[in-house]
C-alpha positions as CSV (number, residue, x, y, z in Angstrom):
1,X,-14.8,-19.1,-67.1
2,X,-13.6,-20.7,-63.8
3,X,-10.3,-19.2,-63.1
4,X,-9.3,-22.7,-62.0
5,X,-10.1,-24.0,-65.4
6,X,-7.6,-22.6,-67.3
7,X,-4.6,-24.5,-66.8
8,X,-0.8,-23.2,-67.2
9,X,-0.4,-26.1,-69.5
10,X,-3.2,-24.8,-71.8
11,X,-2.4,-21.4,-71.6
12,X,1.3,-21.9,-72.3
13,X,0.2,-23.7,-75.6
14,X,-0.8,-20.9,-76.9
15,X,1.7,-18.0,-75.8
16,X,4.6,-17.3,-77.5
17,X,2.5,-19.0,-80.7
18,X,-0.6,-15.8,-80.5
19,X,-3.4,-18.1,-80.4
20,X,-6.5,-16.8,-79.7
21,X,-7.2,-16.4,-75.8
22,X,-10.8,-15.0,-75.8
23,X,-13.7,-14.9,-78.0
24,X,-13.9,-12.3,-81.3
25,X,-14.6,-9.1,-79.7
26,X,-14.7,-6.4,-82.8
27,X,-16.7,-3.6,-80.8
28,X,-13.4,-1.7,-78.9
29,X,-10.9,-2.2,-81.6
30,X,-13.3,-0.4,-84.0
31,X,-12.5,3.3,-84.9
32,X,-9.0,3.2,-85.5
33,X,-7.1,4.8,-88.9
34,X,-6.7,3.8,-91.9
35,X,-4.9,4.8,-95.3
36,X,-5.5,4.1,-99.0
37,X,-4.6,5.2,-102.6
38,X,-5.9,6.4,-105.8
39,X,-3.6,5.5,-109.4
40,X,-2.9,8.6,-111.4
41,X,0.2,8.1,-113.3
42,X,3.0,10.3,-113.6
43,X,2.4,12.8,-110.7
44,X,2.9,13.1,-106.9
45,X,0.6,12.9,-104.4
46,X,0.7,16.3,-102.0
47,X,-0.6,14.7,-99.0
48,X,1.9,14.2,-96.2
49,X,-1.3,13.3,-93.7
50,X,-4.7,11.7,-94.5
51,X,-6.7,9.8,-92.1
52,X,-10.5,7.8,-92.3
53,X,-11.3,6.7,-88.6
54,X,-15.2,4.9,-88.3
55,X,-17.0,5.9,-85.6
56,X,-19.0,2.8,-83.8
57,X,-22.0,5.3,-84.6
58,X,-21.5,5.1,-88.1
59,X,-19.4,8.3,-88.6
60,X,-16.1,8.5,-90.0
61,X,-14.0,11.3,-89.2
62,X,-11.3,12.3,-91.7
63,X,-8.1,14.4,-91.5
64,X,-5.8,15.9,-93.9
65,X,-2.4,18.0,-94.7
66,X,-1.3,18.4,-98.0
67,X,1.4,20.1,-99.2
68,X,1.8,23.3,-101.7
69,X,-2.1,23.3,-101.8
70,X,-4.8,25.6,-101.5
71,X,-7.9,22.9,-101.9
72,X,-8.9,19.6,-100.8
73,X,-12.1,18.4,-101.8
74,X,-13.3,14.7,-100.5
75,X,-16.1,12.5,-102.4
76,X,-17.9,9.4,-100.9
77,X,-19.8,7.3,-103.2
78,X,-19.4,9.7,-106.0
79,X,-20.8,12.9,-104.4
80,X,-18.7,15.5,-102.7
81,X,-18.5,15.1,-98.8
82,X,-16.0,17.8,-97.3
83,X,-14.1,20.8,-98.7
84,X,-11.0,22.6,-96.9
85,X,-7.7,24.0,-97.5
86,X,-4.4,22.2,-97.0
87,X,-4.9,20.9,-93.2
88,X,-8.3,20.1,-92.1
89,X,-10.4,17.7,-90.6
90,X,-14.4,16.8,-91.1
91,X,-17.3,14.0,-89.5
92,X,-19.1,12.7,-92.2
93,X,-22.7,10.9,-91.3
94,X,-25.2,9.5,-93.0
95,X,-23.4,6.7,-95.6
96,X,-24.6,4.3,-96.3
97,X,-23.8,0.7,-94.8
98,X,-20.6,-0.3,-97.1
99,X,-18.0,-3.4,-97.0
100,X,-15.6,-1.0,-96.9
101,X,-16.5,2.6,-96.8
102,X,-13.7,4.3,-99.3
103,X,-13.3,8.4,-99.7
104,X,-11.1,10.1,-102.6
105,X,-9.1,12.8,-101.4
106,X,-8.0,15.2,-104.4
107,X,-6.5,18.6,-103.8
108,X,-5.9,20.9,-106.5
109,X,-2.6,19.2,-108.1
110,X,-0.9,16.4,-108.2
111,X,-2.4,13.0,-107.6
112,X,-5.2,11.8,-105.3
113,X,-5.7,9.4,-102.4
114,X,-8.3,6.7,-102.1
115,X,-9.1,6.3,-98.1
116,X,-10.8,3.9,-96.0
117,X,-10.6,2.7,-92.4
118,X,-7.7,0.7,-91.6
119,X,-10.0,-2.2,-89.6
120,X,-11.9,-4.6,-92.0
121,X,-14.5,-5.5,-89.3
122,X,-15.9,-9.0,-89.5
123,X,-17.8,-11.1,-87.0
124,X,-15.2,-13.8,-86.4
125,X,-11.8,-11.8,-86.2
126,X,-10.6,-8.8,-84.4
127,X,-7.1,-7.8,-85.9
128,X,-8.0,-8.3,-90.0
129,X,-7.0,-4.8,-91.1
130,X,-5.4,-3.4,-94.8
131,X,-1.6,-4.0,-95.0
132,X,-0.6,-0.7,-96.9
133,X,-1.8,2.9,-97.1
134,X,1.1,4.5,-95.5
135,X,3.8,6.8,-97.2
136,X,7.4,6.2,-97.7
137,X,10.5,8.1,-96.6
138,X,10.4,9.3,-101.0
139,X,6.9,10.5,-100.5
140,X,4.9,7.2,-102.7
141,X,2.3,5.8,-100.7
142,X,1.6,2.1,-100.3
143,X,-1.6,0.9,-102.1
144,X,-4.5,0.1,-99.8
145,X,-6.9,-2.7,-101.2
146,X,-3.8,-5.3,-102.0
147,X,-2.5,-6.9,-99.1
148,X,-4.6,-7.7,-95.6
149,X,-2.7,-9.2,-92.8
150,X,-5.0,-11.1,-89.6
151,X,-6.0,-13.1,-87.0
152,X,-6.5,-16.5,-87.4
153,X,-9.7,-17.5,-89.6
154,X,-11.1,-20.3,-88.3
155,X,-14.2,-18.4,-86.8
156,X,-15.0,-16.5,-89.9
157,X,-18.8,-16.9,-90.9
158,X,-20.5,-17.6,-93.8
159,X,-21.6,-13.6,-94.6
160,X,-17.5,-12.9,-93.3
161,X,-16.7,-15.2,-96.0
162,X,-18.8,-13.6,-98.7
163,X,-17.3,-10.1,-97.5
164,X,-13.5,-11.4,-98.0
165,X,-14.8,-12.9,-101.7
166,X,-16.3,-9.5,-102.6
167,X,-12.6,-7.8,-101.1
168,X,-11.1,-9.8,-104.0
169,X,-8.4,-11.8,-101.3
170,X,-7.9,-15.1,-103.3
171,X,-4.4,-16.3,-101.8
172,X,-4.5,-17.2,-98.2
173,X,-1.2,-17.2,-96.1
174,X,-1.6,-19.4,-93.1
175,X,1.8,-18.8,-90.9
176,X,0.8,-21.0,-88.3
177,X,2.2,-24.1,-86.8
178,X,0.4,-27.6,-87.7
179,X,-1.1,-27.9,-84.4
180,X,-2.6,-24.9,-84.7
181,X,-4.0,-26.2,-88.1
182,X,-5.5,-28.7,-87.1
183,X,-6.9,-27.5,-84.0
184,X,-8.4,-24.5,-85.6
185,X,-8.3,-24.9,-89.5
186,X,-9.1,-21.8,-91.6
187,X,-12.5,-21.1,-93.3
188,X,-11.4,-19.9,-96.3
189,X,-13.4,-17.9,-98.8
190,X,-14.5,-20.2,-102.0
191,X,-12.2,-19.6,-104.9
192,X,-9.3,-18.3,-102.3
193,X,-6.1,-20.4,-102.7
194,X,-5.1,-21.7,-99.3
195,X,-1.1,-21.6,-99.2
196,X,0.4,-22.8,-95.2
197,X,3.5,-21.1,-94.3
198,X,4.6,-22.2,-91.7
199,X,7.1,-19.7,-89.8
200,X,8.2,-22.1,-87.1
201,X,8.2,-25.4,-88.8
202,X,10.7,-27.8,-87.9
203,X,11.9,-24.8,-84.8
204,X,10.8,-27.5,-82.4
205,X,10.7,-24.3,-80.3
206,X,7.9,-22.6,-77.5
207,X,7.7,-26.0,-75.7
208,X,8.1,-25.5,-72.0
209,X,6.0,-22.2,-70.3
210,X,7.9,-19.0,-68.7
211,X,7.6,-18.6,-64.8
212,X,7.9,-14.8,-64.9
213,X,7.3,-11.6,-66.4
214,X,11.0,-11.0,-67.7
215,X,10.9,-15.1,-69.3
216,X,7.8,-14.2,-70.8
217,X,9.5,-11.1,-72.5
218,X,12.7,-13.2,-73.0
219,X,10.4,-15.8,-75.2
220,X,8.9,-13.1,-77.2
221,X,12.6,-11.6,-78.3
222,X,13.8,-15.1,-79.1
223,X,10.8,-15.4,-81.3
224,X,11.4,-12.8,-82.7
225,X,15.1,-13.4,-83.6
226,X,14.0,-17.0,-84.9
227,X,11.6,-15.3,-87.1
228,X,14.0,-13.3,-89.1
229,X,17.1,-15.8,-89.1
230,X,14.9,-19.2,-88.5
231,X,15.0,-21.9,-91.4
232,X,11.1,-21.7,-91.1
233,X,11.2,-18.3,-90.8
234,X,13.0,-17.1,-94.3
235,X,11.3,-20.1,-95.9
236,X,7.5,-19.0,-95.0
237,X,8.2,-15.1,-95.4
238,X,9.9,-15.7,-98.9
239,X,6.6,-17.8,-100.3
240,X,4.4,-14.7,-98.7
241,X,6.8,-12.0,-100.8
242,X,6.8,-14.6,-103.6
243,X,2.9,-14.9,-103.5
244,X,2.5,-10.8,-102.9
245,X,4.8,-10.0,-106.0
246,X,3.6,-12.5,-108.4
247,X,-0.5,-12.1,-107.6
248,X,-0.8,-8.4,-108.9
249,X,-4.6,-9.1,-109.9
250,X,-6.1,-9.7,-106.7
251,X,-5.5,-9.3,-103.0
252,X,-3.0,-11.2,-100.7
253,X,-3.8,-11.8,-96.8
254,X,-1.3,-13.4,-94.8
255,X,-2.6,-14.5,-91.1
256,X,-1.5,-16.1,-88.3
257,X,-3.7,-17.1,-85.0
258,X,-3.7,-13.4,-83.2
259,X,-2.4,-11.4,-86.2
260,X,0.2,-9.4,-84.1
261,X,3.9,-11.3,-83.8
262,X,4.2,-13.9,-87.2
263,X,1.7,-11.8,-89.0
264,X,3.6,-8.5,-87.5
265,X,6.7,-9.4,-88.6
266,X,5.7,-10.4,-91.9
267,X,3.8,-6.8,-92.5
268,X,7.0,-5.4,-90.9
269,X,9.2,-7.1,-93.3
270,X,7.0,-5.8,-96.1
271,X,6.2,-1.9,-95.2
272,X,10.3,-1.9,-94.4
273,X,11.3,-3.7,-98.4
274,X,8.6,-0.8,-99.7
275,X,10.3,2.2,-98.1
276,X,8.3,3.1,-95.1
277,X,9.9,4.7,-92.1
278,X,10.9,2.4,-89.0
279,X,8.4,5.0,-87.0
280,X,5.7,4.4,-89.1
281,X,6.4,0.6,-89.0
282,X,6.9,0.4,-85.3
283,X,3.5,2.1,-85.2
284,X,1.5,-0.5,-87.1
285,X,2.8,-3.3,-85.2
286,X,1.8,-1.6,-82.1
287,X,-1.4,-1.0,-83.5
288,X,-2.1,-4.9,-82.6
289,X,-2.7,-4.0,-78.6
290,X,-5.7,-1.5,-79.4
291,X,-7.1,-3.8,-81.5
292,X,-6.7,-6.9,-79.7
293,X,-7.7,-4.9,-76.3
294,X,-10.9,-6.3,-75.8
295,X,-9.7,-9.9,-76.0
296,X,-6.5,-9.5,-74.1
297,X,-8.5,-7.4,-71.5
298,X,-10.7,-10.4,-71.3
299,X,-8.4,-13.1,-70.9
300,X,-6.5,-11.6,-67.9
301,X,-10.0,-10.5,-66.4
302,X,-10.2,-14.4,-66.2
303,X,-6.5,-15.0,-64.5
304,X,-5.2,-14.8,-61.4
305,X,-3.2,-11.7,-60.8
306,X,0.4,-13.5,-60.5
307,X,-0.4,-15.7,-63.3
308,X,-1.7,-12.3,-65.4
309,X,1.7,-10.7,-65.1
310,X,3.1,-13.7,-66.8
311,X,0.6,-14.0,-69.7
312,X,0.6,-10.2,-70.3
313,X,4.1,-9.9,-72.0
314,X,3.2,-12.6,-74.4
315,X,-0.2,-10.8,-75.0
316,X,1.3,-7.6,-76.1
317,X,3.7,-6.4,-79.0
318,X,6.2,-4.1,-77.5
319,X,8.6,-1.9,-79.4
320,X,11.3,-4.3,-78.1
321,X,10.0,-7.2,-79.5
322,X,10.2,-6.1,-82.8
323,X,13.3,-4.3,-82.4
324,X,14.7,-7.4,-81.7
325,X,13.8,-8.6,-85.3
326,X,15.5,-5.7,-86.6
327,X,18.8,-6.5,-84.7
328,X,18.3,-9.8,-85.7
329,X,18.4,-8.5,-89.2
330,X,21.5,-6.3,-88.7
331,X,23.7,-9.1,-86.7
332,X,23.1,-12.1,-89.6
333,X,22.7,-10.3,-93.0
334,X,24.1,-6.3,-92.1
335,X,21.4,-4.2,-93.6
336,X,17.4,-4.8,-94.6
337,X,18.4,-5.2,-98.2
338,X,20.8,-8.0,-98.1
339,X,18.1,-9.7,-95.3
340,X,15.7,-9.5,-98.3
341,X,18.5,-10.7,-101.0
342,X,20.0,-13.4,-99.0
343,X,17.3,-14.5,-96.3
344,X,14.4,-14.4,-98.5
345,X,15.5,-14.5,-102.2
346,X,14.2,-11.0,-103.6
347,X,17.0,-9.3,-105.7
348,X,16.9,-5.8,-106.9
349,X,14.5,-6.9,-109.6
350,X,11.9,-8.7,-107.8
351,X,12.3,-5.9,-105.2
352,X,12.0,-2.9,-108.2
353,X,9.1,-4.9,-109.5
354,X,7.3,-5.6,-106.2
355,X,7.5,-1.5,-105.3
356,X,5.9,-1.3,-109.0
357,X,3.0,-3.0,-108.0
358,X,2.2,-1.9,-104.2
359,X,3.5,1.8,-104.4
360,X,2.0,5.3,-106.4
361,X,2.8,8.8,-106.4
């Protein structure tokens, strides 16, 4: 690309909103961790730790600590794979090509852990990864397999398609804005309800483009804000908890056009109703720079280096940005629970019966 050719005005079109910037690079976000669950009723699950990170050869290296045990034992495709003791860590070659590659983690009490990597690698997105996996501050784990957040979907391919039908996602979040729609509408998998939620509708907002660095940061905060306290905002986020809670059956992936600041937020909003820690939160959101690297890397490549220190702030997540959503939180509703109660509609009962479905242990 012709650095000339890519005007301010098209580039600002897209900032603040995440639209994609680069083609669908999956190679370099590849290998990161990911966390699932097995169901067995009525007991708790010892591990504190457990990782699956693929290898781009293939490999998947896992890692464990459990606690009050003296044996972990792993199985892939019902065979055993590794052995160890409370803490350990093994490669494991030689599996088979899989959707999803899934290991069972059992130690010698208390309840088991279903694993795969975090990334859900597909030709046309970069950032489609599993929602859940991750323990709360009580010691339940979020079920894996449920709820996918992404990128935009508009580049998916027919075999990506096939791989989200056989994943069992039938309700499609789209948190975009209507330009964005139309511009790039979402191939959705046959069968998959199609639902738009539309966080900024109505905002009028993201209009004019930041000269600097510290506006570029500015715009992001104030997104932020307007994502928690926004009309659009508590409207779209309430039909995605509405549409998480009610379709227990199948799976639930919310989207919107780089899966890191709408789509962050939203997973943010969820992991934080379920009990998570605010460290482990902050951690998944920041998870969208290593796997959006590539892209990012490959728009700025393509920029100017004034105009690059402009675009990079919008290109990012940053701890401040979604910090701003939880102060956001705190100065209009006070604490997470009443955002939930009063912004989005979820009493204590939806709540109780929405950590029913998504948590174990």
């Amino acid at each position: 690309m012709n650095k000339a050719t890519l005007s301010a005005t098209a580039v600002a079109s897209t900032l603040a909103l995440g639209l994609p910037l680069a083609p669908a690079v999956g190679a370099a976000e590849r290998g990161l961790p990911g966390y699932a669950v097995q169901h067995r009723s009525g007991q708790a699950i010892p591990f504190a730790e457990a990782t699956v990170t693929a290898g781009i050869d293939g490999s998947f290296s896992l890692s464990w600590k459990a606690e009050g045990v003296t044996r972990v034992e792993i199985r892939a495709n019902g065979r055993v794979v590794a052995r160890g003791g409370a803490t350990g860590r093994a490669v494991i070659t030689g599996l088979p090509a899989a959707d999803r590659q899934w290991f069972w983690f059992e130690a010698d009490r208390g309840q088991g852990l279903r694993l795969a990597d975090r990334l859900v690698k597909l030709s046309g997105t970069v950032n489609l990864r599993d929602a859940g996996g991750y323990r709360t501050q009580n010691g339940k784990w979020v079920k894996m397999g449920e709820v996918y957040r992404s990128d935009a979907l508009n580049n998916l391919t027919a075999e990506d398609q096939a791989k989200l039908r056989r994943l069992r996602i039938r309700t499609v979040f789209d948190l975009r804005m209507e330009g964005e729609r139309v511009k790039d509408p979402d191939r959705v998998p046959a069968g998959a309800d199609y639902v738009v939620a539309d966080v900024f509708a109505g905002s009028g907002a993201f209009q004019t483009m930041p000269k600097t660095p510290a506006e570029a940061e500015q715009m992001m905060i104030d997104a932020e804000r307007a994502m928690v306290s926004g009309d659009g905002g508590k409207k779209a986020y309430s039909q995605v908890f509405d549409g998480i809670r009610e379709d227990d059956a199948r799976s639930v992936l919310f989207h919107c056009t780089a899966g890191k600041d709408r789509t962050g937020w939203s997973s943010a909003a969820l992991l934080a109703a379920l009990g998570v820690p605010r460290d482990t939160v902050v951690a998944d959101y920041l998870a969208s720079n290593a796997y959006r690297k590539a892209a990012n890397d490959a728009l700025l490549g393509h920029l100017p280096p004034q105009q690059a220190a402009v675009y990079k702030p919008l290109l990012d997540v940053r701890a401040e940005y979604l910090n701003s959503g939880y102060d956001e939180v705190e100065a209009k509703y006070g604490t997470f629970d009443r955002y939930l109660s009063d912004g989005l509609g979820i009493d204590r009962h939806e709540l109780k019966r929405l950590k029913e479905d998504l948590l174990i242990g």
